[in-house]
C-alpha positions as CSV (number, residue, x, y, z in Angstrom):
1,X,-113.3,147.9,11.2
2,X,-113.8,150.3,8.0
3,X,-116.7,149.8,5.8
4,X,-115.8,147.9,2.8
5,X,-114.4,150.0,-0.8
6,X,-114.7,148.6,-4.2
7,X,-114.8,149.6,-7.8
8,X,-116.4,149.8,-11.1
9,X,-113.9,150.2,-14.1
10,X,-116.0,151.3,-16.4
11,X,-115.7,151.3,-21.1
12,X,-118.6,153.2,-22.8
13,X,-118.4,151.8,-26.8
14,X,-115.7,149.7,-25.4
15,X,-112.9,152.9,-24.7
16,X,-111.9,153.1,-21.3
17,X,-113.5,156.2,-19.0
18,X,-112.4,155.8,-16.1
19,X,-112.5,154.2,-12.2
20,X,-115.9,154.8,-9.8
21,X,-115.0,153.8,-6.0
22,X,-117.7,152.9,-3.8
23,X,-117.9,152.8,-0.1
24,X,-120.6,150.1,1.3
25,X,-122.4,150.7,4.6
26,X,-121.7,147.6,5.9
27,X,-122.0,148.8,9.1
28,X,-126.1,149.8,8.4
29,X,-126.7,147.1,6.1
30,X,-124.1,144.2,6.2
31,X,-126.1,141.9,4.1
32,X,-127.1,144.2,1.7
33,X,-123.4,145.3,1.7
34,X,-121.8,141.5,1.3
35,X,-124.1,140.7,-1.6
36,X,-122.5,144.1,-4.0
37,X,-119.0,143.4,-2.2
38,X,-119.2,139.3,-3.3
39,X,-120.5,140.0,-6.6
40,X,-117.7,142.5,-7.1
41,X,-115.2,140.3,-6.4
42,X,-116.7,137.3,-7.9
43,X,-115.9,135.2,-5.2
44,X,-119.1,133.1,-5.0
45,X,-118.8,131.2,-8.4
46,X,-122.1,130.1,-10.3
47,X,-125.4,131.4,-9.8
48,X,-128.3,128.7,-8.2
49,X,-130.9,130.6,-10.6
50,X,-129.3,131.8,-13.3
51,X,-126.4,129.3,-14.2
52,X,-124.6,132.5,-14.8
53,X,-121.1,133.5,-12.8
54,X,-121.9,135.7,-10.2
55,X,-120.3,138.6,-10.9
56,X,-120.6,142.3,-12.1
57,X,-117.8,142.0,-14.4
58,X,-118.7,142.3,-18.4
59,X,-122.5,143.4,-16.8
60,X,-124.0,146.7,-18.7
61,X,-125.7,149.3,-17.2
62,X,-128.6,149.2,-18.9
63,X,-130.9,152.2,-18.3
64,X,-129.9,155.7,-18.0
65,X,-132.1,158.5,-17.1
66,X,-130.7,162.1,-16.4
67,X,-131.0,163.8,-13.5
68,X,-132.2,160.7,-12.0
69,X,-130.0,157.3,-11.9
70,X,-127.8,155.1,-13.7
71,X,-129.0,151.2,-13.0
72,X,-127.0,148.0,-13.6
73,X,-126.2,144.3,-12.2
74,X,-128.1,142.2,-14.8
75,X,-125.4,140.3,-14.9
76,X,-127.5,137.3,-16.6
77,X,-130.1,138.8,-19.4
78,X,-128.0,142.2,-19.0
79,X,-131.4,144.0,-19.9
80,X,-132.8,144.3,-16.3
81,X,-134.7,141.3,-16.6
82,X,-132.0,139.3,-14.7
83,X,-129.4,138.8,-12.1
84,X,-129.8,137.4,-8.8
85,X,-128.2,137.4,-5.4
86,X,-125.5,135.7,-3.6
87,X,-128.3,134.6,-0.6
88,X,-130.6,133.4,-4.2
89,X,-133.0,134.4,-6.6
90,X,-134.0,137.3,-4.4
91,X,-133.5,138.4,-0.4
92,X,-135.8,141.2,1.4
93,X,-135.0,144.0,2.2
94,X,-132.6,144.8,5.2
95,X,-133.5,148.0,6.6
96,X,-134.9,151.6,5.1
97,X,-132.7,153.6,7.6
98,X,-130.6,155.2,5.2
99,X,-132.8,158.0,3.2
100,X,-131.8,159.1,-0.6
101,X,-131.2,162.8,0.5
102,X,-128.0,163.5,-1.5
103,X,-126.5,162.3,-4.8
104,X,-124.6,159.5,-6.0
105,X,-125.9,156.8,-3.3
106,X,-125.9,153.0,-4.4
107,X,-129.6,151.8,-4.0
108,X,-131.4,148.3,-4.4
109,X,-133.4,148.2,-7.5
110,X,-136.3,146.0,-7.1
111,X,-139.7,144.9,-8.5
112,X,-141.4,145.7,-5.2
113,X,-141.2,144.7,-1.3
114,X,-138.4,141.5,-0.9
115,X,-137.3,141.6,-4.2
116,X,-133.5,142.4,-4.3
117,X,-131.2,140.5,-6.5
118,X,-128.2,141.9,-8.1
119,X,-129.3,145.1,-9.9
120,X,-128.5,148.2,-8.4
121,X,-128.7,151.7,-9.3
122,X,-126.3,154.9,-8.3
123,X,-128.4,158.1,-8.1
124,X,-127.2,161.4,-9.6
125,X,-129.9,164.2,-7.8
126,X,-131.1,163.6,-4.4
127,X,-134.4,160.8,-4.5
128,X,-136.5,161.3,-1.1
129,X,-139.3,159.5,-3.5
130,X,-137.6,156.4,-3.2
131,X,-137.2,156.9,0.7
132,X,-138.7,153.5,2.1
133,X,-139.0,151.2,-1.0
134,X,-135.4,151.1,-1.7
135,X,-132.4,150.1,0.2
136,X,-129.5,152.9,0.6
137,X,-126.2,150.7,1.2
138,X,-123.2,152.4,-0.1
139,X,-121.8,155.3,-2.0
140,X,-119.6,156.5,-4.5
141,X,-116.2,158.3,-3.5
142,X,-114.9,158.5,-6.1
143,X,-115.1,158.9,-10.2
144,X,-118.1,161.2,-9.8
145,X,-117.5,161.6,-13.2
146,X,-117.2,158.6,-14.4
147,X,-121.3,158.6,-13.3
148,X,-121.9,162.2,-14.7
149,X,-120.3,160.5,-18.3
150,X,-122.6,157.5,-18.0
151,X,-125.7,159.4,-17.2
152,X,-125.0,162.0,-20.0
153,X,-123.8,159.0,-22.4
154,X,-126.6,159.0,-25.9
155,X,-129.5,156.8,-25.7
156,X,-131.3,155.2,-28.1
157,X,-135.2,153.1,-27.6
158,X,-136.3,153.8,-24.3
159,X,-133.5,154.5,-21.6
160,X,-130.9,151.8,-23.0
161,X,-127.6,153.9,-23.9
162,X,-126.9,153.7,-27.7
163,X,-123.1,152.7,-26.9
164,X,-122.8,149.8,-24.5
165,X,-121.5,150.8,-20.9
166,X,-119.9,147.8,-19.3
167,X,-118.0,147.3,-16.1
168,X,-114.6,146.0,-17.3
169,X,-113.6,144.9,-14.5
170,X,-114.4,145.2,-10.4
171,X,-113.7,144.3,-7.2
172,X,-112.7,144.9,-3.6
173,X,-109.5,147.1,-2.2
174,X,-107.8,146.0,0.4
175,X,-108.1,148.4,3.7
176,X,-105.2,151.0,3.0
177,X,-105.1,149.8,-0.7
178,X,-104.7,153.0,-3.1
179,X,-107.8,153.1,-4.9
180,X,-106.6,153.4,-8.5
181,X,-107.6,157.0,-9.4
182,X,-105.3,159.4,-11.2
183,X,-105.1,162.7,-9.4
184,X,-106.1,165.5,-10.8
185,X,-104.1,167.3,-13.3
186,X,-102.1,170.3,-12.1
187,X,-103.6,173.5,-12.8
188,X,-107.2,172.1,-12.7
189,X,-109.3,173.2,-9.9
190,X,-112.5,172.8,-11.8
191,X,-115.2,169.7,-11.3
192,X,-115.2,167.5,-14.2
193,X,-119.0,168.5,-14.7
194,X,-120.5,171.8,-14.5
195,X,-123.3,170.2,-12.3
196,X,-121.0,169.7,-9.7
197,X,-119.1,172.7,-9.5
198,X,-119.9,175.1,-6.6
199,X,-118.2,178.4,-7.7
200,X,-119.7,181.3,-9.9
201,X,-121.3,180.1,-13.7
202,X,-122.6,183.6,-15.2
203,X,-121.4,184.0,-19.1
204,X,-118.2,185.9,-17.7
205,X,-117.1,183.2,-15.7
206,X,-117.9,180.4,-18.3
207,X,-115.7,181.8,-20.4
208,X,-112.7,182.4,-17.8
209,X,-113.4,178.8,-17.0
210,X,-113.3,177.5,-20.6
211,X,-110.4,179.8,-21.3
212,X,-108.3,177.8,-18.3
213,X,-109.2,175.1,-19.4
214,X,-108.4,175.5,-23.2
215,X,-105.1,176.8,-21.9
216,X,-104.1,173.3,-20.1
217,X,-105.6,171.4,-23.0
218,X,-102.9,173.3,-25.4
219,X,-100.4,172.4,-23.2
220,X,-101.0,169.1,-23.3
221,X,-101.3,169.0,-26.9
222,X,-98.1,171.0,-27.1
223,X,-96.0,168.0,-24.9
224,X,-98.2,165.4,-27.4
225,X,-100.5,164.0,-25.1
226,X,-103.6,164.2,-27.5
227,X,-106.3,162.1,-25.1
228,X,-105.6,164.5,-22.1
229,X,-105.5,167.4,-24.5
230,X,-109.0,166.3,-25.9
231,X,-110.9,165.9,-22.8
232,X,-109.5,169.2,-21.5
233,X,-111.2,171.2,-24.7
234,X,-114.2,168.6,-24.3
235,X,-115.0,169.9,-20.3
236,X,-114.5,173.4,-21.6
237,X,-117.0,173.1,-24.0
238,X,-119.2,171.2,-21.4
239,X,-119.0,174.3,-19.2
240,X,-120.0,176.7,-22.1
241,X,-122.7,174.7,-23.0
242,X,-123.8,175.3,-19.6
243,X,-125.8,178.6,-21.0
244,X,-125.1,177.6,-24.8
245,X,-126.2,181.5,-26.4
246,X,-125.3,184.0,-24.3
247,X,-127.9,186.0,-22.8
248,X,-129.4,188.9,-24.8
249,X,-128.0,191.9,-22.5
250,X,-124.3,190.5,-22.8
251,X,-121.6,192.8,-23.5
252,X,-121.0,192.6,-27.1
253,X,-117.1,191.8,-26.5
254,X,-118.4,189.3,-24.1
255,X,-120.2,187.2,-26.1
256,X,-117.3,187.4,-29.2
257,X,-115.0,186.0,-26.5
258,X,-117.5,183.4,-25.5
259,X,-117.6,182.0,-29.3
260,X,-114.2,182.4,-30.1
261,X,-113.4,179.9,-27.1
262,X,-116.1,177.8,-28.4
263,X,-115.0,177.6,-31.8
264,X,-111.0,177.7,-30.5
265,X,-112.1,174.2,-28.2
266,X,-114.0,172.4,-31.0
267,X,-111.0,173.3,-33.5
268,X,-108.4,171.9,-31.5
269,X,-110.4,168.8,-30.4
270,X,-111.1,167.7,-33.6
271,X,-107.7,167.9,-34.0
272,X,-107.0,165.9,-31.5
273,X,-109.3,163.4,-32.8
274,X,-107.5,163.0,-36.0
275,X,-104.2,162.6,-34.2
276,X,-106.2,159.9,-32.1
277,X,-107.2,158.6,-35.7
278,X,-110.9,159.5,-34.9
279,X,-111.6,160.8,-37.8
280,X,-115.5,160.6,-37.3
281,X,-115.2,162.7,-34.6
282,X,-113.3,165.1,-36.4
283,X,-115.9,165.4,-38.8
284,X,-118.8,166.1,-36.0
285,X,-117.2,169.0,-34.0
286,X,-115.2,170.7,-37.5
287,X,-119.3,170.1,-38.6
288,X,-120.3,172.2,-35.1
289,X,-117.9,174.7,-35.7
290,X,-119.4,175.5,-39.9
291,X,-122.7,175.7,-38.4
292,X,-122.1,178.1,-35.8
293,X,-123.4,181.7,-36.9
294,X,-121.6,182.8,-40.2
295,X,-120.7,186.2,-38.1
296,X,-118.1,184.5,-35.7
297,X,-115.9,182.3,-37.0
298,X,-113.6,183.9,-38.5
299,X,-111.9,183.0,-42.3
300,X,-109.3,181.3,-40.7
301,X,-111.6,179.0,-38.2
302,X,-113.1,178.5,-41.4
303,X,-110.5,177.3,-43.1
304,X,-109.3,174.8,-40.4
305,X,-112.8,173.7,-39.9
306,X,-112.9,172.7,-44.1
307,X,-109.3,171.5,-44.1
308,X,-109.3,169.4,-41.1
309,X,-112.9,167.6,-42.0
310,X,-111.5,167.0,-45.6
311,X,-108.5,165.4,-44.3
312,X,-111.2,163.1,-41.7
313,X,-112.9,162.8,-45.3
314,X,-109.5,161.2,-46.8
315,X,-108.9,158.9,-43.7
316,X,-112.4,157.2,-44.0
317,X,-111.7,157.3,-48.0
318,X,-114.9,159.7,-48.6
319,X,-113.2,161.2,-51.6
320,X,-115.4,162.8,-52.9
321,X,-116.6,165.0,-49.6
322,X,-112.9,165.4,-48.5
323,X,-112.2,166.9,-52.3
324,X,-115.7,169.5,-51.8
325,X,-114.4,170.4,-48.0
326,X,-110.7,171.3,-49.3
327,X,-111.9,173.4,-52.3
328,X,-113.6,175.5,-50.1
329,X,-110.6,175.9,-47.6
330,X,-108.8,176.9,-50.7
331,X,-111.3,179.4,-51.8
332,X,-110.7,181.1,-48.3
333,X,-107.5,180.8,-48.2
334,X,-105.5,180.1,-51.7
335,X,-102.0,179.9,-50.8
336,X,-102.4,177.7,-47.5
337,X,-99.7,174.8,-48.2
338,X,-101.1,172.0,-45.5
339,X,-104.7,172.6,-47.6
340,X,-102.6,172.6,-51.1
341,X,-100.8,169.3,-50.4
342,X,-104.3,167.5,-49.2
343,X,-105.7,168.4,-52.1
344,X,-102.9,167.3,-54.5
345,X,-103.2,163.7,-52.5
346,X,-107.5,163.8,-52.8
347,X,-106.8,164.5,-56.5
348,X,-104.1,161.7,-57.2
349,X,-106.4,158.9,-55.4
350,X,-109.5,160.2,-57.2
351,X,-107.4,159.7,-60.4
352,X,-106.4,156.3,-59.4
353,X,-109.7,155.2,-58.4
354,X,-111.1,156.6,-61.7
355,X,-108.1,154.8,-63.6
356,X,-109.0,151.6,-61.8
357,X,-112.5,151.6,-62.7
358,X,-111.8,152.6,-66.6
359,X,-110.1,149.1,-66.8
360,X,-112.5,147.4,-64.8
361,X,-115.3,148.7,-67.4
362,X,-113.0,147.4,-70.2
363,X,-112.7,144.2,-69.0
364,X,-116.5,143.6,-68.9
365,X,-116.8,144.8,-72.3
366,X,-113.8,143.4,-73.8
């Protein structure tokens, strides 16, 4: 009988990010096993200890440390304080015959000898430190970068992320049951993290990986698909951050190429965000691309990079800031239409709003 699959679906700040599938080794550790399997289906119904349903569904993961782990299953306090087990409060632990020698294993987090409950952690580097004190029972295969995005998700006090990561839903598939994972796209041959890719990552072949990559992203922006176009130009720029200032004894020509991709990437995926009616985002990578040095972006990157964050200006109503972004795009280039016309509209609201105010005033005075 196959060892049992289940899966995380997994929202960071509530926007879906994707399917992790884990295999348990029930056949190593069959009650460590049961107790994730149970409390990924739910199946069990209402915790002795905590009151609290006994499931990993809604639960956060609540501490995130690069290069290290990603730990969740307080499924009660949801601050790894709580949780508990489908055997109780706590269970010992089964067997340390499984070692931590490669990445993304599912572990037993505990509070020392005997003390598993419900929390668990998946590891992203291998963790022969843990050998002995935690239980190995499972691992994940697939979503690897559904892990990568948690573990590289913002944090905020301590190792809390600063947008809540929940599993949206889990459970258990059926032997033979498709797992739920999109395949790759066509055309894409590259890991969705540059940590886990295996082939060459000098500056030259950054760049012809980020160009690829650019290259399906504009064809999905070309047949409308703006979320698939965005996280296209978002891996490219992951893998040029990889070595984010080329190294001094670059060709010239190289490292020109290198920023114009960069620039090209965080161009288009603000743009993307604004179709996506992001405009916040918009504003953050059009920000990137004015502060990279003044030497290579060019007028035109400059001008989409002013235009497009005063038009994210005028969708959050920032008047002001959208009018001082598209007067500059108009300085470098004065007979653009698109920057024109958003100007003519941040002028006719700012003349409203003024307008409404003026009578507002008169009112209090009359």
């Amino acid at each position: 009988m196959p060892n049992p699959r289940t899966y995380f679906d997994i929202t960071i700040g509530q926007e879906p990010i994707g399917r992790i599938v884990f295999e348990l080794f029930a056949d190593v550790v069959p009650k460590t096993a049961e107790n994730f399997r149970a409390l990924c289906t739910g199946e069990k119904g209402i915790g002795q200890t905590t009151g609290k349903p006994l499931t990993y569904k809604g639960a956060p993961f609540h501490r995130i440390i690069p290069d290290f782990m990603i730990q969740g299953g307080d499924f009660s306090n949801q601050n790894g304080t709580g949780g508990e087990s489908i055997y109780g409060a706590k269970f010992e632990d089964e067997n340390f015959d499984l070692k931590h020698d490669v990445p993304f294993l599912l572990s037993m987090a505990n509070a020392g000898a005997g003390t598993n409950g419900s929390q668990f952690f998946v590891t992203t580097v291998p963790t022969p430190h843990l050998d002995g004190k935690h239980v190995v029972f499972g691992k994940v295969l697939k979503g690897i970068s559904v892990v990568r995005e948690i573990e590289r998700t913002p944090k905020g006090n301590g190792d809390a992320p600063l947008s809540p990561v929940i599993i949206a839903d889990c459970g258990e598939l059926a032997e033979g049951e498709d797992d739920g994972v999109a395949a790759p796209d066509a055309g894409d041959k590259y890991a969705d993290w540059p940590e886990d890719y295996e082939g060459p990552k000098a500056d030259k072949d950054l760049v012809v990986i980020a160009q690829d990559l650019k290259t399906l992203g504009n064809n999905f922006f070309k047949a409308g698909d703006y979320a698939k176009a965005q996280k296209k130009y978002q891996k490219a720029i992951r893998y040029l951050n990889e070595n984010p200032v080329p190294d001094a004894d670059s060709p010239p020509e190289l490292v020109k190429e290198f920023y114009a991709v960069k620039i090209s990437c965080f161009l288009n995926k603000g743009f993307c965000a604004l179709k996506l009616d992001r405009p916040e985002l918009t504003i953050k990578d059009m920000t990137t691309v004015l502060d990279i040095d003044a030497e290579y972006p060019s007028v035109a990157d400059k001008t989409k990079a002013f235009f497009r964050r005063g038009s994210a200006y005028l969708k959050i109503n920032d008047l002001d800031s959208a009018k001082a972004d598209l007067e500059q795009a108009k300085k470098l280039s004065p007979k653009d239409p698109g920057v024109l016309r958003e100007l003519e509209a941040v002028q006719t609201k700012l003349t409203a709003k003024r307008n409404k105010e003026k009578k507002a005033y008169a009112k209090m005075f009359a």
